[in-house]
C-alpha positions in Angstrom: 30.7 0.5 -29.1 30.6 -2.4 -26.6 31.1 -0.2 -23.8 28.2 2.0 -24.9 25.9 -0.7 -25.4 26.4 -2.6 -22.0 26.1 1.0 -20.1 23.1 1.9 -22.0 21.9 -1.6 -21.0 23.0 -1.3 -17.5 21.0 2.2 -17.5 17.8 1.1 -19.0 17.8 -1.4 -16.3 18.1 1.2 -13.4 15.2 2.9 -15.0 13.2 -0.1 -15.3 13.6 -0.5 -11.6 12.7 2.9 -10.3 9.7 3.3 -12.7 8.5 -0.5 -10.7 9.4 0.6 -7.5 7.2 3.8 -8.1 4.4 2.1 -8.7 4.1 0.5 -5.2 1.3 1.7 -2.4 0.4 5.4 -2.3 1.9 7.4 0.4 0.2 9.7 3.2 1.1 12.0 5.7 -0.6 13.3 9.0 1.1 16.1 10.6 0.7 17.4 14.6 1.8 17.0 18.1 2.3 13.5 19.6 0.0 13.2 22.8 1.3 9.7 23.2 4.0 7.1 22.6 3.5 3.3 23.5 5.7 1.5 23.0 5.8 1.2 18.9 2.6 3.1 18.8 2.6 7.0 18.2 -0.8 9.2 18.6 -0.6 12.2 16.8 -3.5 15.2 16.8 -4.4 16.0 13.8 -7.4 18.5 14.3 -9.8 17.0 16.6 -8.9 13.4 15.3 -6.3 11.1 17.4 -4.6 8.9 14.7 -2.8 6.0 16.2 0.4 4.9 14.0 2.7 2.2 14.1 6.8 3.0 14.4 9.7 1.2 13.4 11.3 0.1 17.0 13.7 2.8 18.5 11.9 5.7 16.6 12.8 8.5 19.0 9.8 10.8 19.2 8.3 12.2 22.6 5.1 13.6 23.6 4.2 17.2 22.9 7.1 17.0 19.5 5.5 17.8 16.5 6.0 15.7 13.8 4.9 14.5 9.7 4.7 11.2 9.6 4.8 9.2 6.3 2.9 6.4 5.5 1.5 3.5 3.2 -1.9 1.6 3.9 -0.6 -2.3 4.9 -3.3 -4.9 5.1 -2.1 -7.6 8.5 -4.9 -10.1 7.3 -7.5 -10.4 4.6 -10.5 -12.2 4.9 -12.5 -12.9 2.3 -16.5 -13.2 3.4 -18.5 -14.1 0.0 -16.9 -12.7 -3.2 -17.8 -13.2 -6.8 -20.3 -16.0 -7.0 -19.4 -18.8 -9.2 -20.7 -18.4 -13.2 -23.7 -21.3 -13.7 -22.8 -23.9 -16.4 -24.7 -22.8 -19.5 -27.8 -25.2 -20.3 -27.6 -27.0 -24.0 -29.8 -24.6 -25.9 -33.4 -27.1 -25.9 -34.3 -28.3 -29.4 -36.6 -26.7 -31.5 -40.2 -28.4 -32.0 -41.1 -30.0 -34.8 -44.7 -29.2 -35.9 
């Protein structure tokens, strides 16, 4: 019973795992020939668009292969320029008149 319990544990763990690493950044694809390679900078034609990717280091493509390349959207830096404006301290309710 011991044995069953720890490996049930030890598989409800796994699947806690996967189910959080699912729900990280959605992935895209673009697919067409490379008409350049910089250094860790691939274009690839997609239509009439160029779409300018970056590569791991040592990715081995050359111009004119076609390739699918997977990828997330990565913010380098965020700059926040105004955002929410601050919520004005209530005013104490004036007192009614007396007549």
């Amino acid at each position: 019973m011991r044995k069953f319990a720890s490996s049930l544990l030890l598989a409800s763990a796994f699947f806690g795992a996967s189910v959080l690493a699912a729900a990280g950044a959605k992935t895209y694809q673009v697919t067409g020939p490379v008409t350049e390679v910089q250094g860790d900078v691939v274009t690839v034609q997609k239509g009439k668009d160029l779409w300018q990717i970056n590569v791991p280091a040592g990715t081995a493509v050359k111009k004119g292969d076609k390739v699918t390349i997977t990828y997330t959207m990565t913010a380098t830096k965020v700059e926040v320029k105004g955002g929410a404006k601050a919520e004005k301290a209530e005013k104490p309710a004036k007192a009614a008149k007396k007549k």
